[in-house]
N, C-alpha and C positions, 0 to 999 in steps of 0.2 A: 504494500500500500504506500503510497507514496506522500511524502511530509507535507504540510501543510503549516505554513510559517502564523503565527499567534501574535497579533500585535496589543498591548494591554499595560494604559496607566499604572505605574507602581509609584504612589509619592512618596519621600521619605518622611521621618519621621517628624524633619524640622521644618518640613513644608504643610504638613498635614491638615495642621487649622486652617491655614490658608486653605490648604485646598477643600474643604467644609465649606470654610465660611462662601466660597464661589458656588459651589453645588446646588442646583434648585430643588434636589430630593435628598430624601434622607440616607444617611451614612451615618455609619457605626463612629461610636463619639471618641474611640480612640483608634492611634495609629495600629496598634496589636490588633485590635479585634475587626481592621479593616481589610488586615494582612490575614490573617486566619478564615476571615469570611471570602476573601478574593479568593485565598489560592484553594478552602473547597470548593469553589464555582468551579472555580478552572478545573479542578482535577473531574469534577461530577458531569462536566460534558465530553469527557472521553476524550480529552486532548493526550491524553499518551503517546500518542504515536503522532504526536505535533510538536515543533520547534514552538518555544511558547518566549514571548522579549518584552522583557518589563522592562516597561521605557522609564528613563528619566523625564522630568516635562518642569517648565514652569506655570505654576497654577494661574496667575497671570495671564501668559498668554495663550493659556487654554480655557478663560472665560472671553479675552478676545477674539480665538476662533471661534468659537460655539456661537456668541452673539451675534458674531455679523451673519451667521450661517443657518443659525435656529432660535436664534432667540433668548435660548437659556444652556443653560451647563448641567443636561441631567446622563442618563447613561447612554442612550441613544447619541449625541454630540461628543461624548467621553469615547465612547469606542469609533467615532468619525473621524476623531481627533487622532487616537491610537492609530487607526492604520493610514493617515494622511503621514504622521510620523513615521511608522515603521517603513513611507515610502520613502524619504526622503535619503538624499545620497551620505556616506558616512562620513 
């Protein structure tokens, strides 16, 4: 079966409010339990046999993409944003 590349916001820790306070839906209140809640998504849709890349990002300017592009910063424009990133050159 052939790989399938995962592109997926990972903020750090020191970024984290930040990245909350941009969000227009709700997120786990801490950085630990956003991490633990992400990577079982991740693992629960069967991405094993997928290259999975926790982007670095600025929360920033991933409420100024999302807004000019949707309006708001929820998970639909989070995972837009994700593979707009994972596209770009290294």
């Amino acid at each position: 079966m052939p790989q399938t590349h995962v592109f997926t916001l990972w903020p750090t820790a020191e970024n984290y409010d930040r990245f909350v306070a941009v969000c227009n839906d709700d997120m786990p209140k801490t950085h630990a339990a956003y991490v633990a809640n992400h990577t079982e998504r991740l693992e629960s849709h069967g991405l094993q046999n997928n290259v999975v890349h926790r982007l670095d990002f600025d929360p920033a300017e991933l409420e100024k993409w999302c807004k000019a592009r949707t309006g708001q910063v929820d998970s639909k424009g989070r995972a837009e944003y994700a593979a707009f990133l994972g596209r770009q050159p290294a």
